[in-house]
Every structure is written in C-alpha cells, then in structure tokens.
C-alpha positions, 0 to 999 in steps of 0.5 A: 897956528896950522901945522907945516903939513896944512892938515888943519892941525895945530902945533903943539906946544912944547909942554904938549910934545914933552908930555906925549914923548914921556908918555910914550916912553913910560908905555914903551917901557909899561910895555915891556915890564909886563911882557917880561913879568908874563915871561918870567911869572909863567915860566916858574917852575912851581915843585923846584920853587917848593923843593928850593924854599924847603932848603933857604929859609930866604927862598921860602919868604920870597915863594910865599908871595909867589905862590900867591901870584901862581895860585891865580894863574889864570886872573895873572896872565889876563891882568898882564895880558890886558894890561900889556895890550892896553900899553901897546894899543895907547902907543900909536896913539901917543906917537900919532901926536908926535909924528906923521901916522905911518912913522908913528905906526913905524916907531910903535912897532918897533918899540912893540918888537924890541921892548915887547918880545925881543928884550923881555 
C-alpha cells in the first residue's frame, strides 16, 4: 500500500508506528539523562565532596562511587558526550519514519533543546 504523499513509501503498521513513537521517546528522554548527568557529574565540587564525606559517614559511602566516576573525568564526559550525541543523531531518524522530514527535523530539534539543554 503507498502512502497518501505518493513517495513510493509504504505505510506502516500500527506495530511499527508504536515502536518508532516509543523509540522516540526512550532517545528524547536517553537524551536528556545524559545531558543532565553531564551537567550534574562535572559541576561536582570534589574538596567540598571530600570535606562533606569526612563529617556524614552516609555522604562518605556515596563519594566513594563518585569519586570513582571523577577520578575518570576525561573517559566520563566522552562516554556521556558520545552517548548523548548518538541519542539525538538516532532521533530524526526515528521521527523521519513517523512524519514528513522537515516536522521530523522540527520536532528533533525541539526535543534536543528542552530535553537536552533547557530542562537538565
């Protein structure tokens, strides 16, 4: 069956049109979680960490899985870098599937700018 547009496309199915639209949300939302861990990981203030774990022995528990994370800072901020970028790249991708390309390039960068720089 061709689509309405008579690009030689076919329809997709319900199935498939759930599965891009869930797929699109989980990279939205992938997204954003790592943008958010970006912004969060790398604006930790390592002496007031330290400082804070020395007086709450809860504080100190939790800054020694920090500090393992910040002790890699460089191999943290690419892996949440790369992964972040594959998330938004992968989403107009998804949406293309979904929608006419300029609303899928629309939406994705929308989604990219609330979800991925506003919000976090």
């Amino acid at each position: 069956m061709l689509s309405a547009e008579g690009e030689g496309e076919e329809e997709l199915t319900v199935e498939e049109t759930i599965i891009y639209a869930v797929a699109s949300v989980l990279l939205v939302c992938f997204g954003g979680l790592m943008s958010g861990l970006t912004v969060g990981l790398a604006s930790i203030d390592r002496l007031s960490l330290e400082i804070e774990s020395k007086r709450d022995e809860s504080v100190a528990k939790s800054s020694k899985k920090i500090f393992k994370v910040l002790d890699q800072f460089h191999w943290m901020l690419v892996t949440l870098l790369l992964c972040n970028a594959f998330a938004m790249e992968a989403l107009p991708l998804s949406l293309d599937k979904l929608m006419p390309p300029y609303a899928a390039i629309l939406c994705s960068v929308t989604g990219v700018l609330f979800f991925g720089e506003i919000i976090p």
